[in-house]
N, C-alpha and C positions, 0 to 999 in steps of 0.2 A: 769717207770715213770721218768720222769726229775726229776734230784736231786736238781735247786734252786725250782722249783714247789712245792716240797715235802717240801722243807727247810723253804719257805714260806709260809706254810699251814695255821699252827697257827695265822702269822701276818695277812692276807687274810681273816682267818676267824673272828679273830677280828672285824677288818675293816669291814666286812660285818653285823656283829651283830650289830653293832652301825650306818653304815649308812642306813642298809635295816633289817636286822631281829626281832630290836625289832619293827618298826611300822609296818612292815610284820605282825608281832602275834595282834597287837591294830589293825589294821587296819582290817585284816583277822578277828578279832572278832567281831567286828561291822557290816561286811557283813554281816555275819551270822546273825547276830540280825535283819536286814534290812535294815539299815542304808544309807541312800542316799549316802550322800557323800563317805562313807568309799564301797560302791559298784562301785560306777564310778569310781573307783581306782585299785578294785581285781576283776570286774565282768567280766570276758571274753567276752559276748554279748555284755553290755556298752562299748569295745572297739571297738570291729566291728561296734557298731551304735550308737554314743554316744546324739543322739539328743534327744530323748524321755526322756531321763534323763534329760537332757541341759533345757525342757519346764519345767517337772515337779520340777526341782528346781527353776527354775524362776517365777512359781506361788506360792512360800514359800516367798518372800519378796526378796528386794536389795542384801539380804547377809545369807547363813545361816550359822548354825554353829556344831555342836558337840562337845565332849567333848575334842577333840585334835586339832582342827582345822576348821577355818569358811572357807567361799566358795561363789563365785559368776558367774553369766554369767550376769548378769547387764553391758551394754557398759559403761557407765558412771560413774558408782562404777571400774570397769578394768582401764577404762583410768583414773583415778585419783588416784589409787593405781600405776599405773604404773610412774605417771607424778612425784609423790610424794616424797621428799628427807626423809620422815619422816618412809618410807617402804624403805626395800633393799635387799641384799642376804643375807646376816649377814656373809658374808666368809664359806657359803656354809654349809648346814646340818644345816642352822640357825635354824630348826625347835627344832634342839637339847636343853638340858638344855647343858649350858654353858661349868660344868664341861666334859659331855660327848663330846660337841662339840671339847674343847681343846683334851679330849683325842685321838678321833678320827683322829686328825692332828699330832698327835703325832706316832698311830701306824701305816695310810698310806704306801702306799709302794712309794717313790717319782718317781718311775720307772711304775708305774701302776696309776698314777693320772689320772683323768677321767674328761669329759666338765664341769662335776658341781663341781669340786673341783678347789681351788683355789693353784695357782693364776691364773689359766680362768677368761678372761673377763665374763663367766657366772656367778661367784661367789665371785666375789669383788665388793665391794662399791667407789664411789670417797673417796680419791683423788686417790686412787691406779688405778684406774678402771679408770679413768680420763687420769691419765699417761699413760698406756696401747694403752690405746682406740684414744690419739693423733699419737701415731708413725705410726698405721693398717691404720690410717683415710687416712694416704697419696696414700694408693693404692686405694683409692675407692672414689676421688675426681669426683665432674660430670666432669668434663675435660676429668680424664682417662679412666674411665665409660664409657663415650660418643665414645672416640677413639677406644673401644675393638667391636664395633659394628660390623664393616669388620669382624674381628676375628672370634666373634661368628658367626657369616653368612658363612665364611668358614668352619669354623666345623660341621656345619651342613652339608653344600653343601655335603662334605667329608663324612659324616657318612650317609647321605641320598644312594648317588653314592654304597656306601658298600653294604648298602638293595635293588639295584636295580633289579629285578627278583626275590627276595629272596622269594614273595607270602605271607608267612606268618611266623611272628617270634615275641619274645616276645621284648615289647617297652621299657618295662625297661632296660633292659638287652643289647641290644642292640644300644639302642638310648638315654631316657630319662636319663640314668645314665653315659653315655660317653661323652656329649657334655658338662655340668659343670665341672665334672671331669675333663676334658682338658683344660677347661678355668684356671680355678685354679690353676692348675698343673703348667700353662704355668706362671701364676701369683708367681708362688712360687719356680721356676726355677726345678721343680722335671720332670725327666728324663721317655720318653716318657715308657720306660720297665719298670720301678716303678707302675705305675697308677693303673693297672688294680688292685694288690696284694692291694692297700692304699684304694681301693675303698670296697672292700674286708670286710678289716680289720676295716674301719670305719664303713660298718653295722653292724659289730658284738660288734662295742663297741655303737653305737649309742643306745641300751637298758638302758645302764646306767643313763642317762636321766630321765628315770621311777623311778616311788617310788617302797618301796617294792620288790627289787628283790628277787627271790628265790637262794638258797647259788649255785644251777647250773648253775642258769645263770649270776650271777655275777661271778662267775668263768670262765666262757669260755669267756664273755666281758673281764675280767680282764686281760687274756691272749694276745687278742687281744691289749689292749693298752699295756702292754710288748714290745712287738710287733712293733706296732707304734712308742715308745718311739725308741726301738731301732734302728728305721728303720733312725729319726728323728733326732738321731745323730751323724751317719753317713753323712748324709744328711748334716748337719751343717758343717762338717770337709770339707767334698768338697767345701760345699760354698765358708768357709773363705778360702781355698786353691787358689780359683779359682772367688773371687765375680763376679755377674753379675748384671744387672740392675731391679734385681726380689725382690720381698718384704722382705726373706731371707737375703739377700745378706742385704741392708739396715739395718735392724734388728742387724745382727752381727755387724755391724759397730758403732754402736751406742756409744759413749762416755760420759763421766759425768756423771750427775745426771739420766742420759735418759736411763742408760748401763742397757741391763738387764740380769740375771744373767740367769745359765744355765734351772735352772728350770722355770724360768718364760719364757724364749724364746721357750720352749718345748712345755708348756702350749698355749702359744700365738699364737705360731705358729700352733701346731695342731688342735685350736679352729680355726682357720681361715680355713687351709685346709679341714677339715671335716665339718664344716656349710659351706662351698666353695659350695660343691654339693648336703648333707643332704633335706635342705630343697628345691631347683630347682630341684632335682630328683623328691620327692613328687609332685612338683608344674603342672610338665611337665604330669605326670602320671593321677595326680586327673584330669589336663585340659582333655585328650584323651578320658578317661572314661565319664566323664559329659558331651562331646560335644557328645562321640555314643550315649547318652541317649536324647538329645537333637537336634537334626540333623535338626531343624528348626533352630536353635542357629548357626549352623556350616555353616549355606548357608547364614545365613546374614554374616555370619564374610568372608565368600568364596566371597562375592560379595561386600563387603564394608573391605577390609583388612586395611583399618585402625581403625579398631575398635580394633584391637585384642589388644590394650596396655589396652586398658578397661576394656577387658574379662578377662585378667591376671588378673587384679584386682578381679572379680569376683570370679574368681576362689578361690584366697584367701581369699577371705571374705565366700565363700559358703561351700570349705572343709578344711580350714586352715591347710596346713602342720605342724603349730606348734600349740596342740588344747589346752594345758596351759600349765600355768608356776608358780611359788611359790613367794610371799614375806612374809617378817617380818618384822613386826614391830619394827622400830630402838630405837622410845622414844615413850611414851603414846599418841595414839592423836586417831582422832574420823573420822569415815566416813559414811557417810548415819545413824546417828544418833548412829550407834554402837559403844561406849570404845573399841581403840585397847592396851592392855598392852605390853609394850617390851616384843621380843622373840614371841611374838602368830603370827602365820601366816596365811595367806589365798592365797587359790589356784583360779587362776583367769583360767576361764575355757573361753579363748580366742575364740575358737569354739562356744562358746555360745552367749560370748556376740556379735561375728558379726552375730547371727542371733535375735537380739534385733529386735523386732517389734517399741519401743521407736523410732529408728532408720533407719529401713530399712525398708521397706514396703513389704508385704509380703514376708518374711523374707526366708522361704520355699522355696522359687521361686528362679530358675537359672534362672538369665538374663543377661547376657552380655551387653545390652546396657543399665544397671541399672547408674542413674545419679548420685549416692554419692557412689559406688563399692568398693571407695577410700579411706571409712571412715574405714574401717576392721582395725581391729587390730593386724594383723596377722606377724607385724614384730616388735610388742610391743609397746612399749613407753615411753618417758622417755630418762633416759641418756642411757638406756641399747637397745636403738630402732636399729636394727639389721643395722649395718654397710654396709654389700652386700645388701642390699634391691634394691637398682637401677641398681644393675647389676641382680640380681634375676630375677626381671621385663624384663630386656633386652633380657637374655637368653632365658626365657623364652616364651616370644611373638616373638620372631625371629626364635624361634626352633618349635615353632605350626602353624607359617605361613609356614615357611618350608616347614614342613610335608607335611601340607595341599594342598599345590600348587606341591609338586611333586606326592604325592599320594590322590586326592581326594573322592577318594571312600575310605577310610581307614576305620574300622571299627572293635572292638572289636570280636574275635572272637572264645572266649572260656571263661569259668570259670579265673575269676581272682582272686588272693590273695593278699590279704593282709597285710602290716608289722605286727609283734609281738607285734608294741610297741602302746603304750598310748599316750606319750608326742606328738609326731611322727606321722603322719597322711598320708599314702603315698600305693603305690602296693610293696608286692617284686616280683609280677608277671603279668605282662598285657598281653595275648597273643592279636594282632591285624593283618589284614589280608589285600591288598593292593588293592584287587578288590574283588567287591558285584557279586557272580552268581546268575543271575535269573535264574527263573524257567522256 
């Protein structure tokens, strides 16, 4: 066994008892009992298909609750908890009582910090999250956005060209997870023999996202971010050696009040590179899969290709790659009639609310040429409303037009799997095949 592994046992298991083992035990106890809420959290099936839960909470009222925690799929009760300064992260683990929370930051390994640990833009409030979130903003201006179109369209071309004759291969793996991967990469100056290992190592931490881990799997997540960190700061030594004209490079350079220290550039930085392709991987995957099941869907988008920036949309509104997310209540205040008290939280189950009937009209229904696709909530809202979103969108309806015009018969062509995770909504397996044999 590795000797800091071992060395760091104790601290690790700490850290896990207090971010995942005890609501692991509350949580796990309330399944058992029946517990809505606390089953769409431990239930194995509610993760493979979490809608039938998503109605049947949503015919209990705007919001429910239990005794650790209230819950919504209401779009309206989401967007106004998301818009709202009076909800936030609380600096991550907010769901903790106070003194636990400070402990927890206390016993961290600062070499194994994870997306929901601060200082991640996932788990700061403004002003911090404010300061943050202005430096990242420069790379993902519509200007630069707009200008990485070529880009993306090359990467595709280039990874299409790869699978030419290939017949049948899996699309994750090969396609939907290489084309953000390299956008990003290139966004972050990370070195083309790097990517595949970073892509790697970011599904294996991307679990950590989840409530409730079990002490093995936040162990082997945790290794992974080890991992990353260390990769991460190497990474940095080359930059400033050598700046370039990449997010990185900008980032070290920083002066003043703006400078940010080592941990927080680790942090910043690796929330950027891992949401880079996290949620465009799912995006590309749930698209492939919904359009084989819909192939009335795929001929109007085959015959009207400009439709596809709407079906992107769609898509995230119908399988949301990110299906919730958590706040807490910062001071006392009230929504849809309910007292929230500082520290109580509620998990807004994003996947639910964009299938609000309030909202959508037959909510059930893929459609691509749906006219408000757009109202989804699936890159948040609020100050914390996901940064790459427009490039998301870009990659993603540029890398399924792609597809679709070099291979139009393309078709699912075996059992597919799906990620481990909860939060996470994505394949880690699509086999797809590039021509239909008749019979």
């Amino acid at each position: 066994m590795d000797l800091r592994r071992l060395r760091d046992t104790p601290r690790s298991f700490a850290s896990w008892t207090l971010a995942h083992g005890v609501q692991r035990a509350l949580i796990g106890r309330g399944a058992r009992k029946g517990d809505l809420i606390a089953r769409m959290v431990m239930d194995p099936s509610l993760r493979e298909d979490p809608f039938g839960a998503y109605e049947e909470l949503r015919s209990r009222g705007l919001i429910s609750a239990n005794d650790l925690i209230s819950a919504s799929v209401d779009h309206a009760v989401c967007n106004e908890v998301l818009r709202s300064d009076a909800f936030g992260t609380a600096g991550g683990q907010g769901e903790l009582p106070k003194p636990l929370q400070w402990l927890h930051h206390k016993v961290i390994d600062p070499d194994a910090l994870g997306p929901v640990d601060p200082p991640s833009m996932l788990a700061v409030d403004p002003p911090l999250h404010t300061r943050y979130r202005k430096q990242v903003a420069r790379a993902f201006t519509a200007r630069k956005v707009g200008r990485m179109g070529d880009r993306v369209g090359e990467v595709a071309a280039g990874l299409l060209d790869e699978l030419a004759g290939s017949g049948e291969f899996d699309l994750v793996d090969r396609y939907a997870s290489q084309l953000p991967v390299t956008v990003i990469a290139d966004l972050l100056g990370v070195p083309e023999d790097d990517r595949g290992r970073l892509l790697a190592l970011g599904n294996e931490a991307a679990i950590t996202l989840d409530p409730g881990l079990s002490w093995r799997q936040f162990r082997q997540a945790e290794d992974a971010l080890r991992e990353l960190h260390t990769w991460f700061r190497a990474h940095v030594e080359r930059i400033t050696a050598n700046p370039g004209d990449d997010l990185i490079s900008h980032l070290t350079q920083l002066e003043g009040p703006d400078r940010l220290d080592q941990v927080e550039l680790h942090q910043v930085g690796l929330l950027v590179l891992a949401a880079g392709f996290e949620t465009t991987v799912n995006l590309i995957s749930n698209a492939v899969e919904l359009l084989d099941r819909h192939p009335d869907q795929l001929r109007w988008l085959q015959e009207n290709p400009d439709g596809w920036g709407n079906a992107v949309d769609e898509v995230l509104r119908h399988q949301s790659p990110v299906q919730l997310t958590l706040r807490i209540a910062l001071r006392e205040t009230e929504v849809a009639g309910k007292t929230f008290a500082p520290g109580h939280g509620i998990l807004l189950y994003v996947g639910g609310a964009n299938r609000d009937p309030a909202v959508f009209e037959d909510p059930a229904r893929f459609d691509v040429t749906r006219a408000n696709a757009d109202q989804h909530l699936a890159f948040s809202a609020g100050v914390h409303y996901c940064l790459g979103a427009s490039l998301a969108r870009l990659e993603a309806a540029v890398a399924l037009r792609a597809l679709y015009e070099r291979f139009p018969d393309l078709h699912v062509s075996g059992p597919a799997e799906r990620r481990p995770t909860r939060v996470l909504r994505g394949y880690e397996r699509l086999p797809v095949r590039t021509v239909r044999f008749s019979a």
